[in-house]
N, CA, C and O atoms as CSV, one atom per row, in Angstrom:
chain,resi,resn,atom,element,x,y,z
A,1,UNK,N,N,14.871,244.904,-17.654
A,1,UNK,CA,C,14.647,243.520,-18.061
A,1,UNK,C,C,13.813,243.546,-19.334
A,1,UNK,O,O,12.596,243.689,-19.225
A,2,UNK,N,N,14.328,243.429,-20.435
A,2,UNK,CA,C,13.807,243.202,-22.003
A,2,UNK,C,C,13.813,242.017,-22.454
A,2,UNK,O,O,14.771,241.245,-22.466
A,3,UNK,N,N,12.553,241.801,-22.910
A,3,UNK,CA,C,12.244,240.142,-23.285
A,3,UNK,C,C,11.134,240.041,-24.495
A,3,UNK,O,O,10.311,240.918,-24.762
A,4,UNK,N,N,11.256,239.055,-25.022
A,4,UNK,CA,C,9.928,239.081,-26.420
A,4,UNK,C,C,8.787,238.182,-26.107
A,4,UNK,O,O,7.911,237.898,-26.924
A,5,UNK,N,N,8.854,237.631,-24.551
A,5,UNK,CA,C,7.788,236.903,-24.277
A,5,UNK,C,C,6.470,237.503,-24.526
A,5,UNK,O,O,6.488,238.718,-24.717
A,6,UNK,N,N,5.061,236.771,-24.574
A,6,UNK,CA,C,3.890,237.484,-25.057
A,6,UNK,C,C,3.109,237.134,-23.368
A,6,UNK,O,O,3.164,236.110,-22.686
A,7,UNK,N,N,2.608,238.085,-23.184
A,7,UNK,CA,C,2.374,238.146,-21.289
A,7,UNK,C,C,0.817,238.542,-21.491
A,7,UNK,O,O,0.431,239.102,-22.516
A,8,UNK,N,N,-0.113,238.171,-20.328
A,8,UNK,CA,C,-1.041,238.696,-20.426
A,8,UNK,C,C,-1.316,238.973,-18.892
A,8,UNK,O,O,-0.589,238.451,-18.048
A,9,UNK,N,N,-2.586,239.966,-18.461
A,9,UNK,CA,C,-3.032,240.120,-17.398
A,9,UNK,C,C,-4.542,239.850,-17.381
A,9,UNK,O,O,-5.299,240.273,-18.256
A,10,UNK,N,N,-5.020,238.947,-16.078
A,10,UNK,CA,C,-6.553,239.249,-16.339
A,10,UNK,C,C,-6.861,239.671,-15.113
A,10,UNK,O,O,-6.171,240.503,-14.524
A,11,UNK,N,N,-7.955,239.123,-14.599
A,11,UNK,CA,C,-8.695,239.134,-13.295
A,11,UNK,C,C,-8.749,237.838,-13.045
A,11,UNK,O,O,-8.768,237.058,-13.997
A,12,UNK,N,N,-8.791,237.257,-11.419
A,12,UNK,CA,C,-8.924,236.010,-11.417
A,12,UNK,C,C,-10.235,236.213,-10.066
A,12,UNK,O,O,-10.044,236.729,-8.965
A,13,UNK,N,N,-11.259,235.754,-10.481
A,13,UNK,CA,C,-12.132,236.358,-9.221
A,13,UNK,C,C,-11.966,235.016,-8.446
A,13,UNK,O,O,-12.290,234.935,-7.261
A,14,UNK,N,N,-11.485,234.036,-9.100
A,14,UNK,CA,C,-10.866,233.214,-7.621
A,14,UNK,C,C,-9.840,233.738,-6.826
A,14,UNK,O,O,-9.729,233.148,-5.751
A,15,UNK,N,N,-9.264,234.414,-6.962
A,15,UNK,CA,C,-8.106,234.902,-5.823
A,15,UNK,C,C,-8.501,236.581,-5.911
A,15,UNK,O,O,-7.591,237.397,-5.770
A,16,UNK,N,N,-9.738,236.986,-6.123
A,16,UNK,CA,C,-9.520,238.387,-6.259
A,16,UNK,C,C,-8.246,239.275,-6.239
A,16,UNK,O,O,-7.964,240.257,-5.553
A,17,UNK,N,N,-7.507,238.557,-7.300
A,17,UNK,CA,C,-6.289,239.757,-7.586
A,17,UNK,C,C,-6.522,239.656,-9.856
A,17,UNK,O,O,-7.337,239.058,-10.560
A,18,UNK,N,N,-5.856,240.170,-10.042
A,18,UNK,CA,C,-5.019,240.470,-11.208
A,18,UNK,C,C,-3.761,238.881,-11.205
A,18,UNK,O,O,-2.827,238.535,-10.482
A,19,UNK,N,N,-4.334,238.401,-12.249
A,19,UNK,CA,C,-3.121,237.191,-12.490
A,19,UNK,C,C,-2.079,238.150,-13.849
A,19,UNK,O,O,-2.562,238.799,-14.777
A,20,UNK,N,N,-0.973,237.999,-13.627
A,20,UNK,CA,C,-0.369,237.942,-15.055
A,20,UNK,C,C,0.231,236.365,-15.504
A,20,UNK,O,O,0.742,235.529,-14.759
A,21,UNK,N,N,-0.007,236.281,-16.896
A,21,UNK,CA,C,0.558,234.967,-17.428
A,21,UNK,C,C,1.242,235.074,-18.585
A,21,UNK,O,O,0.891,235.826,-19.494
A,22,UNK,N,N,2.161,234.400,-18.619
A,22,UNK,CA,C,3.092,234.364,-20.109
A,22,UNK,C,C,2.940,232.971,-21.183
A,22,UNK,O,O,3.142,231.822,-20.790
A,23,UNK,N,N,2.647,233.235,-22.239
A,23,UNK,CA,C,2.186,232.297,-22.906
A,23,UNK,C,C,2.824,231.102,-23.255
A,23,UNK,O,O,2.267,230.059,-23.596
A,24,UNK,N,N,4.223,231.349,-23.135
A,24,UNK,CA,C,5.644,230.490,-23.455
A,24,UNK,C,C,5.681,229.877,-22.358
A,24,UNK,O,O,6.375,228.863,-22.432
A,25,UNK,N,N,4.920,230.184,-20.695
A,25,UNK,CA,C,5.599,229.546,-19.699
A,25,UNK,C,C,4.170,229.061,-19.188
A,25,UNK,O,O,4.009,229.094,-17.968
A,26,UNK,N,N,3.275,228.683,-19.857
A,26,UNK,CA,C,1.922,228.328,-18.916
A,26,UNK,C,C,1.792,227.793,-17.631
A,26,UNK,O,O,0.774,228.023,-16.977
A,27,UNK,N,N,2.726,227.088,-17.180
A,27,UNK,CA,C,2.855,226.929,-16.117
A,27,UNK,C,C,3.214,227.915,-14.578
A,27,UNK,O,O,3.715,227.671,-13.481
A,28,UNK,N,N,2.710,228.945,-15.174
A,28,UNK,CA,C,3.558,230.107,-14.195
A,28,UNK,C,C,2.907,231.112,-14.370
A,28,UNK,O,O,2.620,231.659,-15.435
A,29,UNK,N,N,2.535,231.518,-12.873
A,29,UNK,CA,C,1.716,232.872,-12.755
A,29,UNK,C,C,1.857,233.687,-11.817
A,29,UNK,O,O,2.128,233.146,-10.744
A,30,UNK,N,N,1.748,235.212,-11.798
A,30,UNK,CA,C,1.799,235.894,-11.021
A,30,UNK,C,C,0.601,236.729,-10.009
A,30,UNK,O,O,-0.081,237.510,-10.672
A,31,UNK,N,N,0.302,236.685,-8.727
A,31,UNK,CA,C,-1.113,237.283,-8.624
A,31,UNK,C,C,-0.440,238.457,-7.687
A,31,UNK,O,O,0.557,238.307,-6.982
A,32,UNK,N,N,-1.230,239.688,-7.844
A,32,UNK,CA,C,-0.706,241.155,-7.454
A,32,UNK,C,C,-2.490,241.702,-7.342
A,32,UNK,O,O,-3.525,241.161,-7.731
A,33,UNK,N,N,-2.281,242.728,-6.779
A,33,UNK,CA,C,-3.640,243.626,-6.676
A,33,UNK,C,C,-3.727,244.295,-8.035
A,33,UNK,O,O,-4.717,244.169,-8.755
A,34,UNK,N,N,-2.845,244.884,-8.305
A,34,UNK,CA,C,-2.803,245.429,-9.826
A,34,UNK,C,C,-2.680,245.080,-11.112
A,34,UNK,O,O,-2.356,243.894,-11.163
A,35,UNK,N,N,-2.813,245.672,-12.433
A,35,UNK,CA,C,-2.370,244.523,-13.471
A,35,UNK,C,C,-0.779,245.315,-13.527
A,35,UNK,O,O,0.076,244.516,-13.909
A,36,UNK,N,N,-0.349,246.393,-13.294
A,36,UNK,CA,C,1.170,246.561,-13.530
A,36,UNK,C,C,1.925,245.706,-12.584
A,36,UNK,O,O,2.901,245.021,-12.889
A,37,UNK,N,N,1.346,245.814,-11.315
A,37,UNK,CA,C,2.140,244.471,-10.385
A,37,UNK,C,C,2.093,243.068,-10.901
A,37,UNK,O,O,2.980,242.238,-10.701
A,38,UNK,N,N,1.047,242.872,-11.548
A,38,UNK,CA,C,1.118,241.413,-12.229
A,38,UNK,C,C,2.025,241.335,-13.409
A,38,UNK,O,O,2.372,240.202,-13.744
A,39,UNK,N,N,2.422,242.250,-14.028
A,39,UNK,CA,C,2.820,242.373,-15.083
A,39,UNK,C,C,4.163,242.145,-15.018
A,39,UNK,O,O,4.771,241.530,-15.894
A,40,UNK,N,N,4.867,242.784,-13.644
A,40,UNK,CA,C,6.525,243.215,-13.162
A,40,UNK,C,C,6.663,241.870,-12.427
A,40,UNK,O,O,7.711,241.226,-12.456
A,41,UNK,N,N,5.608,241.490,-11.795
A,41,UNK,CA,C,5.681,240.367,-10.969
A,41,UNK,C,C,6.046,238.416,-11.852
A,41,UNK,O,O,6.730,237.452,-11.509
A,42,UNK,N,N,4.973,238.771,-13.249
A,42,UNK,CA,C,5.471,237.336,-14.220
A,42,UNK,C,C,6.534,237.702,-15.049
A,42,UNK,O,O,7.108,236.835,-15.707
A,43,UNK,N,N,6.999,239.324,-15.124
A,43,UNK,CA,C,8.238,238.997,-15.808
A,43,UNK,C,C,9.337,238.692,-15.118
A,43,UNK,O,O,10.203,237.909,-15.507
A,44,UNK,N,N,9.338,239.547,-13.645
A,44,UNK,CA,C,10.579,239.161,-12.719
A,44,UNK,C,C,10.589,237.219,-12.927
A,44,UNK,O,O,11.676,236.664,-13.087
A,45,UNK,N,N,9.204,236.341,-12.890
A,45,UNK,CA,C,9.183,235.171,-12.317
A,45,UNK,C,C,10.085,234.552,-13.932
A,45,UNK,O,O,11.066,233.822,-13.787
A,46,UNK,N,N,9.703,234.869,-15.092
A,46,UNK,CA,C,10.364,234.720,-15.823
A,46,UNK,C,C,11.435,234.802,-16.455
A,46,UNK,O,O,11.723,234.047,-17.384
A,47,UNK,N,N,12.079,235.624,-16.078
A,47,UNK,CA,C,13.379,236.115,-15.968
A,47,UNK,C,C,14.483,235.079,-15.241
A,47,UNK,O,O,15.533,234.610,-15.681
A,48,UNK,N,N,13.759,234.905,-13.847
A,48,UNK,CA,C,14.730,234.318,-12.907
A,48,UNK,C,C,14.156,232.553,-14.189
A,48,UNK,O,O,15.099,232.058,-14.807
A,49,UNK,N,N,13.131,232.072,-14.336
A,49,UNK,CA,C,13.035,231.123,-14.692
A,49,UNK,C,C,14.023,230.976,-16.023
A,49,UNK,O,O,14.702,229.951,-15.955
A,50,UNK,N,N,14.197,231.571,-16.917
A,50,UNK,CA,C,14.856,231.431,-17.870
A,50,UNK,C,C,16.588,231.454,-17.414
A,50,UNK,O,O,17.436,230.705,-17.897
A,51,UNK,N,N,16.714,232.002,-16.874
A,51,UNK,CA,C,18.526,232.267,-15.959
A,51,UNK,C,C,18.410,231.304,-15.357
A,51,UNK,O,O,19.569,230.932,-15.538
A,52,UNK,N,N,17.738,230.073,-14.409
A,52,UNK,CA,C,17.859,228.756,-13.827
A,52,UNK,C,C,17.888,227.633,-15.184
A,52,UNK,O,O,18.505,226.569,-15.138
A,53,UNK,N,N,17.151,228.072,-16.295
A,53,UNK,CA,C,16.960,227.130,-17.510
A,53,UNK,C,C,18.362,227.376,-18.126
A,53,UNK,O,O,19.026,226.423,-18.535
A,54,UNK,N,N,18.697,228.327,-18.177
A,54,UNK,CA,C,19.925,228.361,-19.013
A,54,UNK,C,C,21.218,227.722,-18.232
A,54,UNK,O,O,22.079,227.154,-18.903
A,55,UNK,N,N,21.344,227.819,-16.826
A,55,UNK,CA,C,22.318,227.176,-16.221
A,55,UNK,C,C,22.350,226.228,-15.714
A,55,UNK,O,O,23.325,225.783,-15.108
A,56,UNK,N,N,21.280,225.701,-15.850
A,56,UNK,CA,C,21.066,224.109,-15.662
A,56,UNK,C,C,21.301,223.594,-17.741
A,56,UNK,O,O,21.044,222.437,-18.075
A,57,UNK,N,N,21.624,224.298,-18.464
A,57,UNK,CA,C,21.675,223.253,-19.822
A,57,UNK,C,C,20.663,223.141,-20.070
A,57,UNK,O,O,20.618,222.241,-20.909
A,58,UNK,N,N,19.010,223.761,-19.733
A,58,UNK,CA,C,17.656,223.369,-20.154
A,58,UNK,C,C,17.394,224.112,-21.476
A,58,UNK,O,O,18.188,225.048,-21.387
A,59,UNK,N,N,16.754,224.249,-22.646
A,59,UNK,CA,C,16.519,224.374,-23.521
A,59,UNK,C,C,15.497,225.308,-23.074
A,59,UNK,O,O,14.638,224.901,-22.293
A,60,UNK,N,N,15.485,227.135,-23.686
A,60,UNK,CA,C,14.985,227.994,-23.074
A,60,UNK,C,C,13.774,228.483,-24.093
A,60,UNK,O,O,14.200,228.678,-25.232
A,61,UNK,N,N,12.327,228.729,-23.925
A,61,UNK,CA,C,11.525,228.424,-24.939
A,61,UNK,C,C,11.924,229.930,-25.815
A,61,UNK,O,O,12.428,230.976,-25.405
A,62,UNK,N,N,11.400,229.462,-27.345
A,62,UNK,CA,C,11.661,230.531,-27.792
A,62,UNK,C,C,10.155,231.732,-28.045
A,62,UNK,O,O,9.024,231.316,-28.298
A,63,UNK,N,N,10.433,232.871,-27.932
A,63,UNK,CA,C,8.972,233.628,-28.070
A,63,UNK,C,C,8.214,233.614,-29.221
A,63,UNK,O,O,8.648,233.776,-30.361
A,64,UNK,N,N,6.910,233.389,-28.850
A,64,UNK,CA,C,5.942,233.574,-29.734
A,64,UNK,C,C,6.330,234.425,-30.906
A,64,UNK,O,O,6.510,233.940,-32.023
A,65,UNK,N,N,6.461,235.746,-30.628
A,65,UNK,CA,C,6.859,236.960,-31.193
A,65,UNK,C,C,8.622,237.060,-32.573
A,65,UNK,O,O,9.100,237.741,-33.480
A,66,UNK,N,N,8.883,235.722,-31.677
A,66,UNK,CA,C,10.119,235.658,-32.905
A,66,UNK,C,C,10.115,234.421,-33.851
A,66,UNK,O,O,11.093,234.025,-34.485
A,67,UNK,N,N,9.022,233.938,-33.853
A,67,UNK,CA,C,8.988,232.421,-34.402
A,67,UNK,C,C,8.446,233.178,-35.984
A,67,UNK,O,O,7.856,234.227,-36.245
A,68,UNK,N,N,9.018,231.991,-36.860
A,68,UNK,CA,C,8.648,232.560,-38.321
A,68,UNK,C,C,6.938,232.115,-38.730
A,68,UNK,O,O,6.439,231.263,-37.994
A,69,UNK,N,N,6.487,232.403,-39.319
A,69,UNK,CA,C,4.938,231.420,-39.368
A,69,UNK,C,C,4.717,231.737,-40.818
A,69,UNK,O,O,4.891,232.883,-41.233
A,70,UNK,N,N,4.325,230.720,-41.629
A,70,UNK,CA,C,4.120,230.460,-43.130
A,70,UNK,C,C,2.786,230.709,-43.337
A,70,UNK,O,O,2.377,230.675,-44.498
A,71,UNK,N,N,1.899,230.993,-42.287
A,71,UNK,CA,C,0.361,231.290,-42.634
A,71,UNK,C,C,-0.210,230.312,-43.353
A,71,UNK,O,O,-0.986,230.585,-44.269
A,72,UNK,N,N,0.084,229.145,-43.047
A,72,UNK,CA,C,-0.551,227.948,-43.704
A,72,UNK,C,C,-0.374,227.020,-42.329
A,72,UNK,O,O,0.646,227.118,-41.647
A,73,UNK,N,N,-1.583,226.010,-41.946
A,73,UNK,CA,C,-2.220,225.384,-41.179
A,73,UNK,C,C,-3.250,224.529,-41.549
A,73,UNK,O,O,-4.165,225.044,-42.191
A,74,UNK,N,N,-3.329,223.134,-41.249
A,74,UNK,CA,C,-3.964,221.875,-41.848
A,74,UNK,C,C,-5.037,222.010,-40.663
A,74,UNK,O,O,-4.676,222.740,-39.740
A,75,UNK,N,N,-6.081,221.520,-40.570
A,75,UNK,CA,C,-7.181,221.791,-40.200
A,75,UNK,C,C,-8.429,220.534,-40.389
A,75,UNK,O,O,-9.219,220.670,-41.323
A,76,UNK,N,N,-8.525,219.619,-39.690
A,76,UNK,CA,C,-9.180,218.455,-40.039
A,76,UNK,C,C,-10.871,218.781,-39.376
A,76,UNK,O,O,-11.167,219.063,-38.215
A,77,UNK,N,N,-11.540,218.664,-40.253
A,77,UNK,CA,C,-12.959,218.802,-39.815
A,77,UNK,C,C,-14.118,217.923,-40.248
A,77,UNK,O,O,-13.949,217.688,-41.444
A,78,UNK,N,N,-15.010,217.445,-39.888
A,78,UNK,CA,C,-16.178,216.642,-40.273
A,78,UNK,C,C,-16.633,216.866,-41.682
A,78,UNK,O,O,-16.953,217.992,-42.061
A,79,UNK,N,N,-16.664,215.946,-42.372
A,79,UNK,CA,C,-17.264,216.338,-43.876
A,79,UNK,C,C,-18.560,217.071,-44.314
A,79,UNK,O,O,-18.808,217.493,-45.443
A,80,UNK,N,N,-19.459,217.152,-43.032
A,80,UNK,CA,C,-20.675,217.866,-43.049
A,80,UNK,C,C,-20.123,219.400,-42.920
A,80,UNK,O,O,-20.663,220.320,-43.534
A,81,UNK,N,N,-19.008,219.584,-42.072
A,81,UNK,CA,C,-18.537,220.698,-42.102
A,81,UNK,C,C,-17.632,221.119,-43.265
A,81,UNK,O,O,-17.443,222.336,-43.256
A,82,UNK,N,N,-17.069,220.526,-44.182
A,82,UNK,CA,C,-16.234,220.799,-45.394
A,82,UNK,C,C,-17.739,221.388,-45.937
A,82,UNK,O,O,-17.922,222.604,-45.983
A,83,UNK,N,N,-18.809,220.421,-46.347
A,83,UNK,CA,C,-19.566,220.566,-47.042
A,83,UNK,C,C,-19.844,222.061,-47.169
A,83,UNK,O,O,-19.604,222.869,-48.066
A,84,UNK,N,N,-20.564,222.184,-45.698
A,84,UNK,CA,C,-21.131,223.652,-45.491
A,84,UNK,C,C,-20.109,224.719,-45.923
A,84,UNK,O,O,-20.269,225.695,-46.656
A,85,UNK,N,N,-19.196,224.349,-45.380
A,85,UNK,CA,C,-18.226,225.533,-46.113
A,85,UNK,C,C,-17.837,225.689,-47.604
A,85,UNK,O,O,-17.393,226.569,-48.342
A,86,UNK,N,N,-18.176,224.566,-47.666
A,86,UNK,CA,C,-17.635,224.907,-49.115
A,86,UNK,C,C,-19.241,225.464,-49.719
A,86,UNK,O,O,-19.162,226.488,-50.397
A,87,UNK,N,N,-20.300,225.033,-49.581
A,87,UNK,CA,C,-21.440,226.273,-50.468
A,87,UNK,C,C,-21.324,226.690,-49.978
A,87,UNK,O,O,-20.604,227.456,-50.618
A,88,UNK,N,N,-21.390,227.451,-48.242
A,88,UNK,CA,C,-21.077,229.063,-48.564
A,88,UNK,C,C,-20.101,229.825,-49.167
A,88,UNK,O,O,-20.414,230.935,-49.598
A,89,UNK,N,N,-18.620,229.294,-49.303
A,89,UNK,CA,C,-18.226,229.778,-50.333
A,89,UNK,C,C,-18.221,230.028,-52.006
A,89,UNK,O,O,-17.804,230.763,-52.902
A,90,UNK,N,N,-18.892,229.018,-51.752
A,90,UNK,CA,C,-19.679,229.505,-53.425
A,90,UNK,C,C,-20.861,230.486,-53.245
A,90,UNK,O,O,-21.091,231.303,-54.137
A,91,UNK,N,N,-21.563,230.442,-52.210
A,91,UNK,CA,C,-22.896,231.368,-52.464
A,91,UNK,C,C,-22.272,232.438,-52.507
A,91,UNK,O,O,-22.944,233.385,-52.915
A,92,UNK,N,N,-20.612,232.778,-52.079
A,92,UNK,CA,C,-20.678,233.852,-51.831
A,92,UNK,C,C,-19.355,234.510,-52.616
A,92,UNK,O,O,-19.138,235.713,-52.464
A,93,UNK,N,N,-18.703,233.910,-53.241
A,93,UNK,CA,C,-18.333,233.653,-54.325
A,93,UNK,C,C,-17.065,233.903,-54.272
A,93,UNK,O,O,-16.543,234.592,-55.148
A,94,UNK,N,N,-16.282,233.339,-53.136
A,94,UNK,CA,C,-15.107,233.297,-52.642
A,94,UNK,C,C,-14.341,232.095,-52.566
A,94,UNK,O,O,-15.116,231.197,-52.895
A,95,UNK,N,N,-13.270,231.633,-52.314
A,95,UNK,CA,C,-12.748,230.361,-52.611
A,95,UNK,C,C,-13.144,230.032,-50.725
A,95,UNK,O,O,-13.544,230.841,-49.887
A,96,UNK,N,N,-12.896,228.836,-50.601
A,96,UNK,CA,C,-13.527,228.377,-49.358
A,96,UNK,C,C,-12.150,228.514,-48.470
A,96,UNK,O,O,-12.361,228.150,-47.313
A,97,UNK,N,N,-10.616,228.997,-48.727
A,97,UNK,CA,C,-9.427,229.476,-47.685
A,97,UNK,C,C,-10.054,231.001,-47.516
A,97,UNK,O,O,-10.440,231.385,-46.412
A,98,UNK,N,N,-10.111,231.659,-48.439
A,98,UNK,CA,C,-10.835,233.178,-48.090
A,98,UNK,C,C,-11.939,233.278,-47.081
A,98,UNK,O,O,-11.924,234.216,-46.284
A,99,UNK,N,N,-13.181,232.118,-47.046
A,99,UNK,CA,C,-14.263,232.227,-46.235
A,99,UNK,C,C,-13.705,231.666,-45.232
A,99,UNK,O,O,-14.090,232.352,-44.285
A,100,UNK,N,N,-12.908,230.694,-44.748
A,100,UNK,CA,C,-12.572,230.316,-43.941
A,100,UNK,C,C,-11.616,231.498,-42.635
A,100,UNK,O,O,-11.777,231.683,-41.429
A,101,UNK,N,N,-10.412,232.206,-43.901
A,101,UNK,CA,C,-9.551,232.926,-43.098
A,101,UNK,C,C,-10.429,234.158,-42.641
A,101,UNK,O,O,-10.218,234.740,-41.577
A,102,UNK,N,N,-11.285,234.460,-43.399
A,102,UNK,CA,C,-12.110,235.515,-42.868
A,102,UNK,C,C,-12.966,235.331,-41.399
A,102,UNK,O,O,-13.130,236.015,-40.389
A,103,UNK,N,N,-13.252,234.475,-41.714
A,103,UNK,CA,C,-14.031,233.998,-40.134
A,103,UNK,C,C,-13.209,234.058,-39.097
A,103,UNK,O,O,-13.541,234.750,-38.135
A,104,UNK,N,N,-11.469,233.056,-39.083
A,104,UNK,CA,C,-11.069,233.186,-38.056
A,104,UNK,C,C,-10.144,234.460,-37.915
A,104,UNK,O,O,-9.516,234.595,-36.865
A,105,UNK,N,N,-10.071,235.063,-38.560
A,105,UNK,CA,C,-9.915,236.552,-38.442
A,105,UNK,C,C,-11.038,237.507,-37.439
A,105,UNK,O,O,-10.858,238.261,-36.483
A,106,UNK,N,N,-11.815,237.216,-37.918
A,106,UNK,CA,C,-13.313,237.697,-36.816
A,106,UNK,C,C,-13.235,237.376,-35.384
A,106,UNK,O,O,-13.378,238.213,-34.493
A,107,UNK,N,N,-12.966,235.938,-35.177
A,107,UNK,CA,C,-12.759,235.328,-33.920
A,107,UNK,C,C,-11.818,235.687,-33.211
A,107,UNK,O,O,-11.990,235.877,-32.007
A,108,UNK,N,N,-10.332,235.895,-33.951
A,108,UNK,CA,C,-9.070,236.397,-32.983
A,108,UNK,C,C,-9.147,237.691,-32.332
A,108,UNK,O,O,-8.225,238.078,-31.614
């Protein structure tokens, strides 16, 4: 079973197991003792979910992983916050998309 969905595993210490989750299907999770059982367990759930979407005529999401992205994103923030950003990008003598992308680069 090969797929481009983007999946994750954590811990859920509410159910003391391993959840796996897929990012395309938030609604849907798998809980296993392990993270490889969680892992086999949200793709099997996804699998069958996408094969019921497709034969019912439902519109099947497309993956994270294949979507095109232009690296450009509008971003509305408080003018006290433009402000600040914008002198630190001057103190520091960068345009204020550079100080900006740098930061959320740090964060991801």
């Amino acid at each position: 079973m090969s797929d481009h969905y983007t999946y994750r595993i954590t811990w859920s210490a509410e159910d003391g197991e391993q959840v796996g989750l897929c990012a395309e299907f938030p609604s849907l999770s798998w809980l296993a003792p392990t993270p490889g059982e969680a892992l086999s367990g949200i793709r099997r759930l996804v699998a069958d979910c996408v094969d019921d979407m497709r034969t019912n005529g439902e519109p099947v999401p497309e993956p994270i992983a294949d979507r095109a992205y232009s690296g450009k994103f509008m971003v509305r923030v408080p003018p006290e916050t433009h402000r600040a950003l914008a002198i630190r990008a001057a103190e520091q003598g960068v345009s204020m998309n550079r100080l900006v992308s740098a930061r959320l680069a740090r964060e991801g």
